[in-house]
N, C-alpha and C positions, 0 to 999 in steps of 0.2 A: 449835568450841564458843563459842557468845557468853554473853559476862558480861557480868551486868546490875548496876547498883548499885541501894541498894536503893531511890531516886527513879522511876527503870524499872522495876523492878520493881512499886511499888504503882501508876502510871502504865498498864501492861500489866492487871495483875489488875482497876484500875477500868474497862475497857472489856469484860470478859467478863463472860458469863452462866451461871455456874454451872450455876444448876438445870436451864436452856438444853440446855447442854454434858450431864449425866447424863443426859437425858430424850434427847436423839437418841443417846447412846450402848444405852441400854436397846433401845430401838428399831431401833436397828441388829443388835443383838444377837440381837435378837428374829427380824429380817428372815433369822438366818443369818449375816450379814458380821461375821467371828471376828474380821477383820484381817488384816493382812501382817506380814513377822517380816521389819526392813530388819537388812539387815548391814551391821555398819560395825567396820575398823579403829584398834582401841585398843592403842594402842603402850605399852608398860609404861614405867614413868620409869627413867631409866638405873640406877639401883642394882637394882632387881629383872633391871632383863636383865642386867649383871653377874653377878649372885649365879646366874640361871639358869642360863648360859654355864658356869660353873664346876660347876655339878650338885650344889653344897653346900645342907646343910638352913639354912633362918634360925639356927637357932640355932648353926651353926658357920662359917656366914658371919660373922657377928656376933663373934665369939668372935675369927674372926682379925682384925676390925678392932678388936679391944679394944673393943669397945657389947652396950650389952645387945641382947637381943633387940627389948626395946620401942624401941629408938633407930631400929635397923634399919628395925621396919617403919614406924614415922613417915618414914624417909627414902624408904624404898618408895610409900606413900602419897601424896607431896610433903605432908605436913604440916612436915617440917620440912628443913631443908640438912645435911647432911655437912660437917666441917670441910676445911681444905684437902689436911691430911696423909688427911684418909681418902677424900676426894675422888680424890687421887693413885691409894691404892690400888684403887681402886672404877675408875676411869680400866683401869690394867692388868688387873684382872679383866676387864672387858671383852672392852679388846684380845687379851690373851695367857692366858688361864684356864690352860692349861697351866702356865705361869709359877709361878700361885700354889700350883697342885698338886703341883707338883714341891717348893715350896721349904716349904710349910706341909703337904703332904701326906702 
């Protein structure tokens, strides 16, 4: 994934040609060519493969880590970090889901 700041970014968009760009998409469209559908590899960020590993819903994921739900999926999200005690547990879920089912289960 490349990140642009936003100097790059307005730097990028002053070199294109919008109306350009719609009018051969129209045209292509037209011609028939729908596109290609690429596939690409999105790895979830470590808390939701956690929480998946384990087969708990967010909201009872959450609950054993003492967060709300909205804390949750901000951490799911990368909007925001896990502290390091819930990090820890987020950590073992991971590794050992069994662990946490047995002992919160």
């Amino acid at each position: 994934m490349i990140i642009m700041n936003e100097n790059e970014l307005v730097e990028r968009d002053l070199k294109r040609d919008v109306w350009q760009e719609a009018l051969d998409a129209v045209r292509s469209i037209k011609a028939g060519n729908v596109g290609t559908i690429h596939a690409i590899d999105i790895k979830p960020f470590p808390v939701a493969e956690a929480r998946n590993k384990t087969g708990l819903s967010q909201a009872k994921f959450a609950e054993l880590l003492g967060v709300s739900v909205r804390t949750l999926q901000d951490w799911e999200q990368g909007r925001r970090q896990p502290s390091r005690a819930a990090a820890s547990l987020i950590q073992i879920a991971k590794k050992r889901p069994d662990v946490l089912n047995e002992i919160f289960g």
